[in-house]
Every structure is written in C-alpha cells, then in structure tokens.
N, C-alpha and C positions, 0 to 999 in steps of 0.2 A: 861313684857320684861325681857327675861333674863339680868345681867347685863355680861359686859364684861372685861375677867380681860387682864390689859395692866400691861406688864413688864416695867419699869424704867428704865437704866442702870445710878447709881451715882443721884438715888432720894435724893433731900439734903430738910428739912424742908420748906425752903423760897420756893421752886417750888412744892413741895406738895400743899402750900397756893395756888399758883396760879393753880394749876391743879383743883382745886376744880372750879373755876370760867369757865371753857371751858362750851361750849352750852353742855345738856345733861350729866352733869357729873354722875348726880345720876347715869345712867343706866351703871357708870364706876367704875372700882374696881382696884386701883394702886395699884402695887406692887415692894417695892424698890428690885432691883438686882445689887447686888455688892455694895461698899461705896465708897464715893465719895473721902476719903482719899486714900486706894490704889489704885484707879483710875489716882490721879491727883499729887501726890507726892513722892517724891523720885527714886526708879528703878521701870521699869515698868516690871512687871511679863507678857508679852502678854499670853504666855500658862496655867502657874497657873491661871490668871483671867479667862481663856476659860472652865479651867477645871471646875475651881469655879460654873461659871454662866451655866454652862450644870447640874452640880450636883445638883443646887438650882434649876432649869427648872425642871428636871428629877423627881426629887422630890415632885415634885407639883399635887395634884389629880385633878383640874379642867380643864379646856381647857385653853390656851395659846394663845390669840386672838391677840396679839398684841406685838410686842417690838420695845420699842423706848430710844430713848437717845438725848441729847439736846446737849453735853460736847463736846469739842475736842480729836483728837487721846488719848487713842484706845478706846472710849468710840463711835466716825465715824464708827469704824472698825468692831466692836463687833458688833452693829446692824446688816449690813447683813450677816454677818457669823452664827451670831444666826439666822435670821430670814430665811438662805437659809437651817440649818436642821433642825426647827421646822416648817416651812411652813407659816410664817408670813410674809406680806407684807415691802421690802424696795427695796430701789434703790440698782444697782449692785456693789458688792465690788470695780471691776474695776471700777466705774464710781467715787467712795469716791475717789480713788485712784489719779485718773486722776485730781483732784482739788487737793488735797492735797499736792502730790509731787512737791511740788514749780516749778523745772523744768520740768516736765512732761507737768503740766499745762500751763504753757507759751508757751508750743510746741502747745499744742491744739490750744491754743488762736488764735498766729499767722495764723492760719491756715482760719480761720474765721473772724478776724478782724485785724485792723490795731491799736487801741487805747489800749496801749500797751509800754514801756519802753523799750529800747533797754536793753537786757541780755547775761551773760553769766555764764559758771561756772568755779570755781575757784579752782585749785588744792590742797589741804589740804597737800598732801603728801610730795610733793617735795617743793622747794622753791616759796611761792606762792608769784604771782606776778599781778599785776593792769590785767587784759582781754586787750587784743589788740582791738581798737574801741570802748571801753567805756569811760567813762569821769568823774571826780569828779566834784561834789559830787555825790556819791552813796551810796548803800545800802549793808550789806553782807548781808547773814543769812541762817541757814540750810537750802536744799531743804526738810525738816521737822520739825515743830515748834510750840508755839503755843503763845499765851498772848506776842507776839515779843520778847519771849525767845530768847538769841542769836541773837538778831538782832542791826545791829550798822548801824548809819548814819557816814559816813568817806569823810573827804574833801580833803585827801592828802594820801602822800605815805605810812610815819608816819602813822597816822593814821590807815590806811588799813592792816599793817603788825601787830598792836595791835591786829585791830580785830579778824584777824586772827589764833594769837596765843590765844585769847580766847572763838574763834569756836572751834578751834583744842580741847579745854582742856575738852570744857564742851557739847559738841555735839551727845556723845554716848550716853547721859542720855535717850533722845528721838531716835537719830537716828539707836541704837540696836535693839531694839525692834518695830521698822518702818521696819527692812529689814525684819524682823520675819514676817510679812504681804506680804512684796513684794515675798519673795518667794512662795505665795501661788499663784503665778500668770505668765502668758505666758505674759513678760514683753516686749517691743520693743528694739532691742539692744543698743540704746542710754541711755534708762533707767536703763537699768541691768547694762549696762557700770556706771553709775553713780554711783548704788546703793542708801540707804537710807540714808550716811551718807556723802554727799557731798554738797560743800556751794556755793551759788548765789549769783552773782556778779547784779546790778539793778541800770541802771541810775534815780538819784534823780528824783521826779516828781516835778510842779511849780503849786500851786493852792490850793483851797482847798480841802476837803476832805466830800465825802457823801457813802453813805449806801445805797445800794436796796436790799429788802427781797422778795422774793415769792417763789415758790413752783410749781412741776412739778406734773402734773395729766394725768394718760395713756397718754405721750408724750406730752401735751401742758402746756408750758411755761406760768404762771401766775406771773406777778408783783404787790402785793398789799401795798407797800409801799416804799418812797425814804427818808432818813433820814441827817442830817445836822451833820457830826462829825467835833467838834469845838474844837480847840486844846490852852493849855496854852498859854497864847504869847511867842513869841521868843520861843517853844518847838513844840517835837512831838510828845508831851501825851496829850490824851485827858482828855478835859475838861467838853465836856459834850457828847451824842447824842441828838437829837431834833428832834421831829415829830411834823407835817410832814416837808416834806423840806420847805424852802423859797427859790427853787432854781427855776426860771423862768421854764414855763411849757412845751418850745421846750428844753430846755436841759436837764430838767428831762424825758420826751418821747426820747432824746437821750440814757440817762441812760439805760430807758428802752430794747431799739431794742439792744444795747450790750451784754443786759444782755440773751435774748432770745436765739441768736445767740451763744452764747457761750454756756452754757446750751445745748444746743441741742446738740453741737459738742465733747462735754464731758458725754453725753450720761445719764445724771440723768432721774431717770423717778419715778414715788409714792415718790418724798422726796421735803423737804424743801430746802431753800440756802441761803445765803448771800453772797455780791459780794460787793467788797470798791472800790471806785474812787476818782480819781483826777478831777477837773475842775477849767481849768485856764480861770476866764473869759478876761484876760488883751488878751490873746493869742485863747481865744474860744476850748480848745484843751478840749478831752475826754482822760484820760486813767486811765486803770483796775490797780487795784494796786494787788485784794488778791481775790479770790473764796472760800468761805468754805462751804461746803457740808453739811449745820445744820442749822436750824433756828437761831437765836439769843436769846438765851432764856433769857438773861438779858436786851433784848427788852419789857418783855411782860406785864409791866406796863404801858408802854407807850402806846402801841397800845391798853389796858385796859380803858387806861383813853381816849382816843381820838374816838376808834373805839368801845367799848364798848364790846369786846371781847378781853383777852389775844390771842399773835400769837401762842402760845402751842394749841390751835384751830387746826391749820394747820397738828401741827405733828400726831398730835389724829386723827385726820378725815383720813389720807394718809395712815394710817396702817391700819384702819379698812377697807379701800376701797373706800372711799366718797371724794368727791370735799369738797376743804375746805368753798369756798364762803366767805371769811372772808368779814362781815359786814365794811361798811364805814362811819366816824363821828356822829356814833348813841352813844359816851360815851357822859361822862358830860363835859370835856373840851376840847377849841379848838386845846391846843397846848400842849404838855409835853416832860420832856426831863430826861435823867440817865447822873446826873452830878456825876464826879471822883473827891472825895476829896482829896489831895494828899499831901506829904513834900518828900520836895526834899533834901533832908536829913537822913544820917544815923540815927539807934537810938534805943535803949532799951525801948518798951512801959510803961510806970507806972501807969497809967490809962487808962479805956476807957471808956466812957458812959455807963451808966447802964440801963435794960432793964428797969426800971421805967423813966428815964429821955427820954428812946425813945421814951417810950409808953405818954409823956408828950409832945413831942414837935406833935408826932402824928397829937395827937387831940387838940393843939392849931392848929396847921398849915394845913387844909383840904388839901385832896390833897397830902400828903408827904407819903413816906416811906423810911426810913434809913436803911439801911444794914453795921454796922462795921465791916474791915474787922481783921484787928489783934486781937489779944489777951494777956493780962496783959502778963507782962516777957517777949515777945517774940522780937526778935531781927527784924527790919522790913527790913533786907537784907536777912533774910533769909525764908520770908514769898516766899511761891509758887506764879508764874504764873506772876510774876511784870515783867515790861521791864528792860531795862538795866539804868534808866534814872531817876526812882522816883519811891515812895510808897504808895501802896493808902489804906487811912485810913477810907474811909467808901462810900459807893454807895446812891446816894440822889437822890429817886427817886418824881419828880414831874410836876401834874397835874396844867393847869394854862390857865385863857382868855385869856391872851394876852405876848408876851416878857417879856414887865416888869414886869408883876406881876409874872411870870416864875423864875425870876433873885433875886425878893423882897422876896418870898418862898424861894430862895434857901439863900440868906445871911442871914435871919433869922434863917434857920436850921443850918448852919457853927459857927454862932455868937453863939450858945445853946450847940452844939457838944462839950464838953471835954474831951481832952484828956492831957496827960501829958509825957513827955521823960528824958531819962536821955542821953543827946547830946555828943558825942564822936567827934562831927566834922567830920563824913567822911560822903562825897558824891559821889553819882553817878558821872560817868563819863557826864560831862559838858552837855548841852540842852537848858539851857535856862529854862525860864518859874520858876512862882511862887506859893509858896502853905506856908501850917504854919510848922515855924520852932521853 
C-alpha cells in the first residue's frame, strides 16, 4: 500500500507525537507546511502565508493527498483555500466562515435554535455605548478571536468603556487579516456591513461550562464525545477539561441535538468541530457559547487515554474520505482530563523545568504528560494566545480510574513542576481564581 502524504498546516513537535499513534499511521507520511510561529504570533501575513504554502506544495514531486490543520485563524482558513486548488478534501470556506465570524454565527444559530444568549454589536467607531436590550454582566469581544484574545467579562458601564478602548487598540492584530478572507466571499449585507473588525456585545451565561467534539461526514452530523470544562474558582479560566462528562445523560443528548442542528445550518461537511456550552442545572437551561470549525487538537490525550485513539483520527480519516468511527473506551483509563497550570500574575520567568525533570515526573507518574508553556527570560504577558486574566505555565495532561486519583496525579505533577519569577507585581485585570505566585 502506497503510503499517503498529508500536509500539516503549523506541524509543532508535541502533535507530530500524537500523529504517529492515529490507526494506520504507518501507511501515513506527514509533512509540516508553514511554522507554527508565523502562524500564531505577531502580524498575520494571510497572503505571504498563501504564497508561502502554494510554493512549498508546488514544489513537492509526490502526490498531495491530503491537507489538514488543527490551529485557529488563518490556520481554519488556509485548509480549504489550499485544499479547493489542489483538490483535497475539506469543509467549504463559507462554512469556516460562518462559525468563526462570532456575529455571523449567532445569526445562523438563531435561526435553528433558541439556546442562545441574547446579542448584539457594538460600535467601535463612534462613541460606543451598552446595545439597547442587553444587560450586565456581559461579554465584549472581537467578531474574530482566538485563545479569548480581547475578550472581557464587564459588569458595569465603567467597565465596558475600558473594554472597549482596549478592543479598539488591539483588534486589527487578527481582525486585518480576517477581512483579507472575507473578501474572498459573496458576504450577506449585514456581514459586509460589519466587516472583520467589529465587536460583540454577549449577555453573561449562569452555569457551567462543557465541550462537544465530533465531526461531519457527507452531511451527517457525528457527536463522539461531551467534555466537562472546570474553571478556577471565583474565575473564567480554565482549570482543567475532563472526559468524558459527568453530566447526566438527558442533558448531554441535549448537548447533543444542539449541536447537530446547528452544524447542519452552518453547512460543515468532511470536517471536524467543537461547539462550548453553558448548562445551568439550578435553571435547566442549554446555551451555546462558541462554535469552532477544528477539532480540538489539545483534546487528543485525552480521548488517547480513554478511547484508545487520539481525536487527530477524525481529522486524518475526513481528508482522505473515510468515516472517522472513532473507537469508545477501549483505552487504559476511565477518566482523563488537560489541566491549565496557571499565575495569575505578571512576571519575568527564571526557570523552568528541565526536560530531564519532565521526563522524571513522566515515568514516576503513569499516565502524565507535561507540556511547559514559557520559556527562560520571557516576559509571561507577553507570551501569545493567553486571555486577558492569567498565564499558563504548562498543560498537565492526565490519564486516571477514577476523580481522585485524577486530582492526586495532578497535585503530584504541580508539587514536582519548577519554576521560578522575578515578580514586578502586576496583574491581570481582576477574575478571580488561584494559581502559583
């Protein structure tokens, strides 16, 4: 059997590892296209990356069987534009689009369901002012984003006029190069009216917070998993995700029919997804907070250790043309979960764990995997992709029988982790919630 070479788009080390574990990889030949540094950092070049990733294609003597990408914008974007002029399998620009553009996609929503936040948009230009009908607490945040870049919870008017002036200051980073996409498209006139770089007003939601993953195959909707995102206390960073849910099983088949429904009406088809909610059980209520048009690829330990296949499965199998079928609790453990190590604290890193002390806590602790995210010197407000609220200092991934022993694996790895700062005292704007200072 020949093998088949799949392009990457932002191949980083860690997802190489896992790529290797998908069913059948032998007969699979990866190849990284573009880095995941000018992908993910600073100004976004959308046409130098196009030209880029067409000259590395172009250049290539074998066959092109496949391109996929795991990343957020433009790493969404780049898959079916590449994949519509080389002839590879993905879901339709328009349909990225349609989840992505925060307002666009609340327009679909509406249209199909009711679980759902009352919205509006908020004029950046003139003197922006609370939406008429919305209520504090709420949400701003670009109609494009990513990691809750630019995104602020605001309880008051105060508040809201802050957030504002710091959407306004730092919103071109991403939403320049989002309109660079949307002109490639017969936009609806509320859209174009908005354009790429315009911001969303969101009444707060009450409840907690879960995850559904699955993936659309010639037109049918598949849900293969609902996940538990647990957030610091008193904050609204996360603390861990958790598979599979402990969320009672008429409300996660809720999750589910939402998720179908929507999907269909945003027109995904050969791709993966992920879709965040709310559920209040004091009030019984369902609502969608976020649609993103990509697997979760910082999922695929989790569903490694539980389901005995990484979810990178899914995206592999949809480009070549095949039903993903992802396997159910055929791993070695019951439960596992990607906890965020975080400080909620400015700060100058001085050390960090060295790759002998990870590869140490490793293989004391089955089950584990550590990913640090900074690097010696580096300042952790100026580390990519963090929210507006805290710093995360390394991703803790673990396999486990049961809760506790979930929680005992994880304070063993924290209690092992080293790191060290040189503390200047500034913080995030206020949240709440606890990590090491």
């Amino acid at each position: 059997m020949a093998q088949k070479n799949i392009f990457v788009i932002g191949l980083d080390e860690e997802n190489m590892e896992t790529l290797r574990d998908v069913p059948d990889s032998i007969h699979y030949r990866f190849h990284p296209l573009l880095g995941i540094d000018e992908l993910q950092t600073g100004d976004i070049d959308v046409k130098g990356l196009i030209r880029k990733a067409q000259a590395e294609l172009d250049a290539f003597e074998g066959s092109i069987d496949a391109i996929v990408g795991f990343w957020d914008f433009p790493v969404s974007t780049l898959v079916p534009m590449l994949g519509e002029r080389y002839g590879t399998r993905s879901t339709s620009l328009e349909s990225i689009i349609k989840c992505e553009h925060k307002y666009w996609s609340r327009l679909e929503q509406q249209k199909v369901i009711d679980e759902h936040p009352r919205f509006a948009l908020v004029d950046l230009e003139n003197d922006a002012k609370p939406p008429e009908g919305l209520r504090f607490p709420m949400w701003l945040k670009p109609v494009k984003s990513f990691s809750s870049e630019l995104a602020f919870g605001v309880k008051n008017e105060e508040e809201f006029h802050e957030a504002v002036a710091e959407i306004r200051e730092g919103i071109s980073r991403i939403g320049a190069p989002f309109e660079i996409i949307l002109d490639r498209l017969d936009l609806p006139p509320e859209i174009a009216d908005a354009g790429g770089q315009a911001c969303l007003a969101e009444e707060s939601l009450t409840g907690e917070q879960y995850a559904v993953e699955g993936y659309v195959y010639d037109g049918e909707v598949t849900v293969y998993g609902v996940l538990d995102s647990i957030n610091y206390p008193g904050s609204s960073c996360f603390l861990r995700h958790q598979y599979p849910s402990r969320l009672p099983q008429q409300v996660a088949d809720r999750l589910r029919d939402v998720s179908k429904r929507v999907m269909k009406q945003l027109g995904m088809d050969n791709a993966t997804f992920s879709i965040e909610f709310f559920y209040d059980a004091e009030t019984d209520e369902v609502n969608l907070l976020e649609v993103n048009p990509r697997h979760s690829q910082s999922h695929a330990e989790m569903f490694e250790y539980v389901d005995g296949v990484p979810n990178h499965h899914c995206m592999i199998s949809l480009a070549l043309g095949q039903d993903p079928q992802l396997p159910h609790q055929e791993g070695p453990y019951q439960v596992a979960a990607k906890w965020y190590y975080r400080r909620f604290a400015d700060g100058v890193v001085r050390r960090v764990p060295t790759a002998e002390e990870l590869r140490a806590v490793e293989k004391e602790i089955p089950g584990v995997k550590v990913e640090v995210i900074p690097s010696e010197g580096q300042r952790l407000s100026e580390m990519p992709g963090q929210d507006q609220y805290s710093f995360e200092l390394a991703h803790i991934f673990v396999g486990a029988a049961d809760d506790e022993e979930l929680r005992e694996k994880y304070d063993r790895c924290v209690e092992a982790l080293r790191f060290e700062f040189d503390d200047d005292g500034t913080a995030p704007a206020a949240d709440g919630g606890t990590g090491p200072n």
